[in-house]
C-alpha positions as CSV (number, residue, x, y, z in Angstrom):
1,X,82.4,163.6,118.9
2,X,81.1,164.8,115.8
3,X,83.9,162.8,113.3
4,X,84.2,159.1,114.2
5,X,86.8,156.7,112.2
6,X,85.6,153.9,110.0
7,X,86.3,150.5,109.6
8,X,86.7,149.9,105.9
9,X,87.4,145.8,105.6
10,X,88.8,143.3,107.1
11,X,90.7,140.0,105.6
12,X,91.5,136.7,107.2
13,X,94.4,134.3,106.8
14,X,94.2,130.4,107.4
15,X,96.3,128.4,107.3
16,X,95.7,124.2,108.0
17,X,99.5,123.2,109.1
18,X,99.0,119.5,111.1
19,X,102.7,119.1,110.7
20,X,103.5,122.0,113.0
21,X,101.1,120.6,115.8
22,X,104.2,119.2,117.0
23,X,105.8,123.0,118.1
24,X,103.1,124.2,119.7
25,X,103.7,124.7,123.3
26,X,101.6,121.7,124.5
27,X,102.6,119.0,122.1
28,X,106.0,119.9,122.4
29,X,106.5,119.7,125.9
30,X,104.6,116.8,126.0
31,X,106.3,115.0,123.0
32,X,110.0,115.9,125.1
33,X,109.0,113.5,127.4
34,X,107.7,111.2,125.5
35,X,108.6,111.2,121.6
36,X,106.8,108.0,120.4
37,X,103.7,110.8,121.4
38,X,104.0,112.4,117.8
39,X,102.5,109.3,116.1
40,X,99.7,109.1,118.1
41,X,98.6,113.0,117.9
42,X,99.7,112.5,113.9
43,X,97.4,109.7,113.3
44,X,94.2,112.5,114.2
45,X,95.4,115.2,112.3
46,X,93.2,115.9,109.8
47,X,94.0,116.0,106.1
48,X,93.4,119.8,103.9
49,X,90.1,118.6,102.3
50,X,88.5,118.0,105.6
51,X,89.9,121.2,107.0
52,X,88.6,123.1,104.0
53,X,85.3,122.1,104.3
54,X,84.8,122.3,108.2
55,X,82.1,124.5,108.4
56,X,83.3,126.9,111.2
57,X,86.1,128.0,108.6
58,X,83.8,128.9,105.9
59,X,82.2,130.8,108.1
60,X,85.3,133.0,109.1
61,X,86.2,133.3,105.5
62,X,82.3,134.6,104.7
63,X,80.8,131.7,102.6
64,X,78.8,130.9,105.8
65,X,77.3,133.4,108.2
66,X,77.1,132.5,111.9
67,X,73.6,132.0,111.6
68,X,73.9,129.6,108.9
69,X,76.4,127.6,111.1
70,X,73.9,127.6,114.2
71,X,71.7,125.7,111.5
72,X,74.0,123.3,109.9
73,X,74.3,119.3,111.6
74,X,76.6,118.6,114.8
75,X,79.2,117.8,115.3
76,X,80.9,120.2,112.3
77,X,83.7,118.1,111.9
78,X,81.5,114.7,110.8
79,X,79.8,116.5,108.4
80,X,82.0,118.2,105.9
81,X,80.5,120.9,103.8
82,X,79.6,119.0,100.5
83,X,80.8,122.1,98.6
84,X,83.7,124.1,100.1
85,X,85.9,127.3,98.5
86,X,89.4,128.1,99.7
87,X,88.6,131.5,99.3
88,X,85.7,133.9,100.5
89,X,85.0,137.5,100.6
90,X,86.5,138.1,103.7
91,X,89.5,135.7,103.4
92,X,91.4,132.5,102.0
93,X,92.7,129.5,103.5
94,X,96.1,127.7,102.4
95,X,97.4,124.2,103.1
96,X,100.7,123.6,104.6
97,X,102.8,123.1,101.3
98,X,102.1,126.6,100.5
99,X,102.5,128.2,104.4
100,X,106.3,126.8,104.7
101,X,106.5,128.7,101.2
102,X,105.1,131.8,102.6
103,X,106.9,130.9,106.0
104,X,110.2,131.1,103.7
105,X,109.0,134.4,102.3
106,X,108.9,136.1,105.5
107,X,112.4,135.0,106.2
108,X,115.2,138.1,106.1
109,X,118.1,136.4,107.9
110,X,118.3,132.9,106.0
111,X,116.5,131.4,109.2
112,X,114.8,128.8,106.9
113,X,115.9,126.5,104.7
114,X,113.3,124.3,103.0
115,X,114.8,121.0,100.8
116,X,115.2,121.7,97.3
117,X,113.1,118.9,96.0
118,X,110.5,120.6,98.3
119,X,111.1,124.0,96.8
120,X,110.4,122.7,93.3
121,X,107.1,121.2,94.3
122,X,105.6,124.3,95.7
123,X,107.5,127.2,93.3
124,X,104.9,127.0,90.4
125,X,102.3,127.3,93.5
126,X,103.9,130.1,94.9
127,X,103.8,131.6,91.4
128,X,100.2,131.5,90.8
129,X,99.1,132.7,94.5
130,X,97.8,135.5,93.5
131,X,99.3,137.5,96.5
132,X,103.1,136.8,95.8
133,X,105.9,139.4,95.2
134,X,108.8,138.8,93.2
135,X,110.9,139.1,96.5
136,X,108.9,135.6,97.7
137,X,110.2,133.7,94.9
138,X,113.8,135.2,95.2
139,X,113.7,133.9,98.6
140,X,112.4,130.2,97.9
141,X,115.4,129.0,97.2
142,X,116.1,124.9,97.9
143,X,118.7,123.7,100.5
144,X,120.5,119.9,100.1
145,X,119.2,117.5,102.3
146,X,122.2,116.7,103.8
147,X,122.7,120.8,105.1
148,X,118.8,120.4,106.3
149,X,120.2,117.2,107.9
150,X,123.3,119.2,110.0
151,X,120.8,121.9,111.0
152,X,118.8,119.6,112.4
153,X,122.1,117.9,114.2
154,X,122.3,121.5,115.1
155,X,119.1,121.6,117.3
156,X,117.2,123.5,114.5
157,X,113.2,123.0,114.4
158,X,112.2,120.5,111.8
159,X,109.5,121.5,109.1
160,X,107.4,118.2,108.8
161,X,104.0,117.4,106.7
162,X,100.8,115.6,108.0
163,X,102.6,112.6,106.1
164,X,105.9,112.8,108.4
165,X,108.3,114.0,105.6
166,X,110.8,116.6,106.7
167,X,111.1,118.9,103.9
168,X,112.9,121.7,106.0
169,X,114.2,123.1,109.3
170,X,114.1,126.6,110.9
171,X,118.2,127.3,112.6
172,X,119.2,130.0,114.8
173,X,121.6,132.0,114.1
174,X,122.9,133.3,117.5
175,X,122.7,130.1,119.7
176,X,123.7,131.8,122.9
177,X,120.1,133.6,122.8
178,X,117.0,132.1,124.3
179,X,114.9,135.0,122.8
180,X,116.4,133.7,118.9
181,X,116.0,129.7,119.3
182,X,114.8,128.4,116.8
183,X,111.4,127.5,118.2
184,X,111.2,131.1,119.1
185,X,111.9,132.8,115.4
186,X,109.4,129.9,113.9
187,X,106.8,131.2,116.1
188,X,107.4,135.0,115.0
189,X,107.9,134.1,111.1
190,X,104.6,132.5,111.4
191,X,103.4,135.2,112.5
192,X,104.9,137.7,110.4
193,X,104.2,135.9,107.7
194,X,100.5,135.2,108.5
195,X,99.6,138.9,109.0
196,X,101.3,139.5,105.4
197,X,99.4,137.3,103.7
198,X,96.2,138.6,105.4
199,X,97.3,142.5,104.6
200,X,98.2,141.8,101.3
201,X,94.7,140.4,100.4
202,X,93.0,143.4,102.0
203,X,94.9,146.2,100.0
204,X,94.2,144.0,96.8
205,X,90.8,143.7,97.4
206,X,90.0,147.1,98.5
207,X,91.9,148.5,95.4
208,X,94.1,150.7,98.6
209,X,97.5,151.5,97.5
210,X,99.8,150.0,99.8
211,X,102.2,153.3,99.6
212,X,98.8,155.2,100.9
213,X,98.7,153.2,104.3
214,X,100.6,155.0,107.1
215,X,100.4,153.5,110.3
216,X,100.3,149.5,110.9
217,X,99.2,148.5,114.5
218,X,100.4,145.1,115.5
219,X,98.0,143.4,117.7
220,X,99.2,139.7,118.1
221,X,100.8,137.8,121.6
222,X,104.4,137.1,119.7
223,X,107.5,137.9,122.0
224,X,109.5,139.3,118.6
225,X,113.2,140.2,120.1
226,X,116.5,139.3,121.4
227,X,118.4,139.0,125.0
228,X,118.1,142.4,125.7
229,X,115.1,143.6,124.5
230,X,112.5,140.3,125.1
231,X,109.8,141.7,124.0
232,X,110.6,144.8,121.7
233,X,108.6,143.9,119.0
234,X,107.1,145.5,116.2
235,X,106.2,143.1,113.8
236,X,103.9,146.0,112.2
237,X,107.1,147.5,110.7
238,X,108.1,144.0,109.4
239,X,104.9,143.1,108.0
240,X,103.9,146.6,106.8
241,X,107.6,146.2,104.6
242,X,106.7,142.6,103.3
243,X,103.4,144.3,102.4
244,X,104.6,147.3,100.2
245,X,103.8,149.7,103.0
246,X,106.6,152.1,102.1
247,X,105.0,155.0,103.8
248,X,103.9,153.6,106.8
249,X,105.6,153.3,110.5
250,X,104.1,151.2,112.8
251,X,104.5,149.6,116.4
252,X,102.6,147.0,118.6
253,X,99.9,146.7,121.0
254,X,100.2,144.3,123.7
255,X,97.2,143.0,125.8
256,X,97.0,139.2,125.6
257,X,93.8,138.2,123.9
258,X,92.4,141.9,124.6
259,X,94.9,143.2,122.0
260,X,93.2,143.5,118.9
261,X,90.2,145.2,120.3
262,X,92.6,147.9,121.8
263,X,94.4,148.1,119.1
264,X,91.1,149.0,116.8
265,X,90.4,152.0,119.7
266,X,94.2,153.6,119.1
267,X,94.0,153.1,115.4
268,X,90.7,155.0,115.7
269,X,92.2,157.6,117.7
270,X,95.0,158.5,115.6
271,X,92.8,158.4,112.7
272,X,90.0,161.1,114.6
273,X,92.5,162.7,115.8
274,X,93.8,163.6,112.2
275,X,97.4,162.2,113.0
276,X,97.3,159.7,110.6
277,X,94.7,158.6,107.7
278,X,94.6,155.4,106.7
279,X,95.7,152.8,109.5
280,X,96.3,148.9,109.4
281,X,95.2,146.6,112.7
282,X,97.1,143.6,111.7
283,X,97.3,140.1,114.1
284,X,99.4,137.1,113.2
285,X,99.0,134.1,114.2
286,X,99.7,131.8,117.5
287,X,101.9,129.0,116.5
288,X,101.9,128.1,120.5
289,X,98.0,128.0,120.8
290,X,98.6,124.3,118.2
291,X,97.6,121.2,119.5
292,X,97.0,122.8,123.0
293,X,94.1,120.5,123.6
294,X,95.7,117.5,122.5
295,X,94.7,115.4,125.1
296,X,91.2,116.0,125.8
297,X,90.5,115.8,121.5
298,X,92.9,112.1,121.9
299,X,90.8,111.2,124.7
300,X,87.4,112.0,123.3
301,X,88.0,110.3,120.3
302,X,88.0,113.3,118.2
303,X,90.3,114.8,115.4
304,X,93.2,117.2,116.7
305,X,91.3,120.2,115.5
306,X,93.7,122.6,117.0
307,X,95.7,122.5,113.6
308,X,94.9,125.9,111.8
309,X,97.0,129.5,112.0
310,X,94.9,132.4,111.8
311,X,95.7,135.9,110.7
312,X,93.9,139.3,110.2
313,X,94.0,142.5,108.8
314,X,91.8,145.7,109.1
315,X,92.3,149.0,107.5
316,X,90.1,152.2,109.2
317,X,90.3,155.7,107.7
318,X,88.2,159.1,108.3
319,X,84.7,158.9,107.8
320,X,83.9,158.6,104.5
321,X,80.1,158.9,104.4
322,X,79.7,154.8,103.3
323,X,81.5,152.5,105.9
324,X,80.1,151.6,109.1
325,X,81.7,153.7,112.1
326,X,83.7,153.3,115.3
327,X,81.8,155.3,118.3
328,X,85.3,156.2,119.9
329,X,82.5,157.4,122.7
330,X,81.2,154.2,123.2
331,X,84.3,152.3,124.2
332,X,84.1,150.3,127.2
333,X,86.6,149.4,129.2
334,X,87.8,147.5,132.2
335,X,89.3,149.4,134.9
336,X,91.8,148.2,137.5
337,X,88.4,149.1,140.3
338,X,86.0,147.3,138.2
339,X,86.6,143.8,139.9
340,X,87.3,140.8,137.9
341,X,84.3,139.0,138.8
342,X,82.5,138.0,135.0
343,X,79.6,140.4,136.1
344,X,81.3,143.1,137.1
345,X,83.4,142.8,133.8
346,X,80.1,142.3,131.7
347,X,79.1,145.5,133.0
348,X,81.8,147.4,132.3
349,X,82.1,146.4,129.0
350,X,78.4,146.6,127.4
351,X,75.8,148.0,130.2
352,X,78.0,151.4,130.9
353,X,78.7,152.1,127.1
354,X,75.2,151.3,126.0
355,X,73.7,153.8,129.0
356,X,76.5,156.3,128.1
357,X,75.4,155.8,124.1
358,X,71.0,155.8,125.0
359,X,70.8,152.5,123.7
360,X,69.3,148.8,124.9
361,X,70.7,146.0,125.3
362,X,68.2,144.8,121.8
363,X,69.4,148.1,120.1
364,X,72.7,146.3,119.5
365,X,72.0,143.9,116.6
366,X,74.7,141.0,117.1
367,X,77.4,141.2,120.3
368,X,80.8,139.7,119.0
369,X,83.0,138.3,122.4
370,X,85.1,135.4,122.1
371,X,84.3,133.4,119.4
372,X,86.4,130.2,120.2
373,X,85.1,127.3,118.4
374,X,82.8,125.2,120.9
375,X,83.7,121.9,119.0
376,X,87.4,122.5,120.2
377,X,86.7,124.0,123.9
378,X,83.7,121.9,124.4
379,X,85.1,118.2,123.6
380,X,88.4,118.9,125.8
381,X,86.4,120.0,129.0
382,X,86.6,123.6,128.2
383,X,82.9,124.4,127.6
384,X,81.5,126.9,125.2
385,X,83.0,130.3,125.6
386,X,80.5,132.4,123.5
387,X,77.3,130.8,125.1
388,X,78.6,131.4,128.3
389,X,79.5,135.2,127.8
390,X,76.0,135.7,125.7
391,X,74.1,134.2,128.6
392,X,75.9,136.9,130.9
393,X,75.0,139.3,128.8
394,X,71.5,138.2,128.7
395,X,71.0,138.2,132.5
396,X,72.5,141.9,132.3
397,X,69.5,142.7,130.4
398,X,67.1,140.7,132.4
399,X,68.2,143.1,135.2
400,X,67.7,145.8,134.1
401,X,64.5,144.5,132.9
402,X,64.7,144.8,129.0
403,X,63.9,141.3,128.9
404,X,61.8,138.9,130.6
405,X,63.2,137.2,133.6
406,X,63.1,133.6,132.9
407,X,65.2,131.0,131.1
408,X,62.9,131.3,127.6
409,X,63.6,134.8,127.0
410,X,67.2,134.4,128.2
411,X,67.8,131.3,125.2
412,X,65.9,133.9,122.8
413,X,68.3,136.7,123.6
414,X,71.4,134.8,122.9
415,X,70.0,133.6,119.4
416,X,69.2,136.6,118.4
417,X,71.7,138.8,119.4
418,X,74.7,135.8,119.5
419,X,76.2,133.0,117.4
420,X,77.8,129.8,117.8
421,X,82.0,130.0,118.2
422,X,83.4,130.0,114.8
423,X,87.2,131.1,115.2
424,X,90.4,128.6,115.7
425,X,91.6,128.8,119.5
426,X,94.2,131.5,118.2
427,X,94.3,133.5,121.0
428,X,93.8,137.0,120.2
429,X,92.5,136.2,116.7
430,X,89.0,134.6,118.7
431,X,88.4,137.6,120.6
432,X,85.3,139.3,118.6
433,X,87.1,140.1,116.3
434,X,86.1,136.9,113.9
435,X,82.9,138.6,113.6
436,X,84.2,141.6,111.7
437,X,83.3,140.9,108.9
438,X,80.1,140.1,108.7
439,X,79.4,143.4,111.0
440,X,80.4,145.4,108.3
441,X,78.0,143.4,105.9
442,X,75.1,143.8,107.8
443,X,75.5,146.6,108.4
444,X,76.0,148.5,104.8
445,X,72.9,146.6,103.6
446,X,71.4,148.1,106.7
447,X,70.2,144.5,108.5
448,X,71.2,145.7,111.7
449,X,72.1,149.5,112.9
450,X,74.6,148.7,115.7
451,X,77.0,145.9,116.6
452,X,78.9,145.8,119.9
453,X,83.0,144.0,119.9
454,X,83.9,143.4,123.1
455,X,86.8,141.1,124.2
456,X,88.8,140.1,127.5
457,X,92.0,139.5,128.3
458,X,93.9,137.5,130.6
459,X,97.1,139.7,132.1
460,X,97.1,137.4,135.2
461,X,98.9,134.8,132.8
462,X,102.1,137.0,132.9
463,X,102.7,137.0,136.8
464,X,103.0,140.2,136.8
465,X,99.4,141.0,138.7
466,X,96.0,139.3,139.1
467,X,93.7,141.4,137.2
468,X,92.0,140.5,134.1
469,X,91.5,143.3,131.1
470,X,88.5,143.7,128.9
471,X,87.6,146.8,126.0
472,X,84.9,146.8,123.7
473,X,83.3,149.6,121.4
474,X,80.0,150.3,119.1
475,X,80.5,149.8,115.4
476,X,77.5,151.6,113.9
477,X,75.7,151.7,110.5
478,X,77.4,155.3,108.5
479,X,74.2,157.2,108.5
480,X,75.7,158.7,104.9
481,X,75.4,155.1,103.7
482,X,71.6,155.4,103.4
């Protein structure tokens, strides 16, 4: 293929929101049975300061590289960065206050109704974000307590702070649907509103006019529709409207954690294939993914670090001789005869399209695969997802003997060409594609000519068969870029 698409930037979304641990999908079921349970997870929540300066998060917003992290003193989260920003080059991070305000934002239907002494607190901060529209501050309007108070009475969701104060609820507004309860429709406005946020900082900061986008992929694992239509989706529409996208169309690829990495391939196949220019990859966030290892954080005497939304948008567009490159012919992908054993997927998705590209396993300068944060997998018993897919990678290249056999080289392989976990437990937001934009750094100042995403997916979860899923493709340094 002679024309490959670019990836032009990427921004990130954060958002630290301890007071809706309580709906994710472990806490709450847990908390059903036993409600004096919110206390306890409440009391190791940690406060915006410390999330702010957890190291891990500076890294995903690009104050930190990965490197620098694999440096810095463990445990992250007992030793706070002594200077932290809430902002970075490749994103910005938000407390809760300011999420219900964006939360409201996102809200068409009158779905959430925030207290009016609330609303008064946070409108001057709405105000100054940088990011609002005018149609985010029409919307923040204040309810009385006593109507938050019969919503509640109602079975709406409460909207709680670290502190315990209910300063809102989230209603339904057709009660006879499963698909619209109101822990369902908090889940997609979180979303929703998380991608916004993280598409509106991308066309700011890339000067792109929003009318010029024309295609917004959603990639993210929300079930957005009703009774009939479970799963109909197409949040991109939704998000690419609150964004000012009045051009574009959109729709949604599903894949579980795989999705933005497919995603990226289609966008970069419409935009080769000259059907549409400039195309979004957006991914909310996964409200269900908070608190969902609770126990084992309670039980190891560690902070409930599971308290953080994450959301992401990427823009690609025909080549245009300066940003780094998609290889559309280096995508790999797992097939439904490729087994589901973790070397048979491994293969699959980086020995066949580096032999089908004429590269080595060292040519590739940093592999991105699922970046889940160690200090969260590791201290609840779930070890340390990126080591354990770097080492497999590494014993790949031992076989084919581009590396020494032995455990020395292997360690040396996986600093060199890995990193430590630096992405929230999000789902489809840890799968490579945390990495992004440092790729695209590195690779315009020319520190490293190729960089390999590759991410797996877990279709088994939806009983519908036993395979497993996995993509992955080549960015690659624009030769035009010098």
């Amino acid at each position: 293929m002679d024309h490959h698409p670019v990836v032009k930037d990427v921004r990130f979304f954060l958002a630290h929101t301890p007071g809706l641990v309580r709906h994710g999908s472990k806490p709450s079921r847990e908390i059903a049975k036993d409600p004096s349970l919110w206390e306890t997870i409440r009391a190791s929540l940690r406060g915006y300061d410390d999330a702010l300066a957890y190291a891990p998060h500076q890294v995903l917003l690009g104050n930190l590289t990965p490197d620098a992290l694999a440096g810095l003193p463990a445990p992250w989260y007992e030793n706070p960065l002594p200077e932290a920003s809430a902002s970075g080059p490749h994103g910005e991070i938000v407390d809760e206050e300011l999420f219900y305000a964006f939360l409201k934002a996102a809200d068409d239907f009158d779905l959430v109704h925030l207290e009016e002494a609330f609303v008064e607190r946070v409108r001057t901060r709405l105000a100054g974000h940088r990011l609002h529209g005018g149609r985010d501050l029409e919307h923040l309007q204040g309810s009385p307590p006593a109507a938050i108070d019969a919503f509640l009475d109602q079975g709406a969701a409460p909207l709680l702070l670290r502190g315990g104060e209910t300063i809102g609820a989230v209603r339904t507004d057709y009660a006879e649907d499963a698909s619209l309860a109101p822990e369902v429709l908090l889940e997609n406005l979180a979303a929703k509103a998380a991608a916004t946020m993280a598409l509106r900082a991308l066309l700011a900061d890339t000067a792109t006019a929003a009318a010029k986008v024309d295609y917004v992929i959603g990639s993210g694992e929300e079930a957005v529709g009703d009774r009939y239509n479970r799963g109909g989706g197409n949040l991109a529409k939704a998000v690419a409207e609150a964004s000012g996208c009045v051009n574009a169309t959109g729709s949604d690829v599903k894949a579980f954690c795989c999705g933005p990495v497919h995603a990226m391939v289609v966008a970069g196949g419409l935009v080769a294939s000259g059907v549409f220019a400039n195309v979004a990859v957006v991914g909310g966030c996964s409200l269900a993914k908070l608190g969902m290892k609770f126990r084992g954080h309670l039980q190891s005497e560690v902070p409930v670090m599971e308290d953080v939304l994450a959301g992401f948008a990427l823009l690609m567009g025909p080549d245009d001789g300066e940003s780094p490159r998609l290889r559309l012919d280096s995508v790999g992908r797992h097939t439904v005869g490729a087994g589901s054993a973790q070397q048979q997927i491994m293969t699959a998705l980086v020995e066949e399209p580096l032999a089908r590209l004429g590269l080595g396993f060292n040519d590739i300068g940093k592999y991105a695969t699922e970046l889940h944060n160690p200090e969260i997998t590791d201290t609840a018993g779930s070890g340390d997802v990126p080591r354990t897919n770097y080492r497999l990678i590494a014993a790949l290249a031992a076989r084919r003997g581009e590396i020494a056999a032995g455990p020395e080289a292997r360690d040396r392989f996986v600093r060199e060409h890995g990193m430590p976990g630096f992405s929230p437990t999000q789902g489809h937001v840890a799968s490579a594609v945390p990495y992004l934009g440092h790729a695209l750094d590195a690779l315009r100042r020319g520190e490293m000519r190729h960089a390999m995403f590759l991410a797996k997916g877990s279709l088994f979860l939806g009983r519908m068969t036993h395979l497993s899923d996995g993509e992955s493709f080549i960015l690659e340094a624009n030769p035009g870029s010098g």
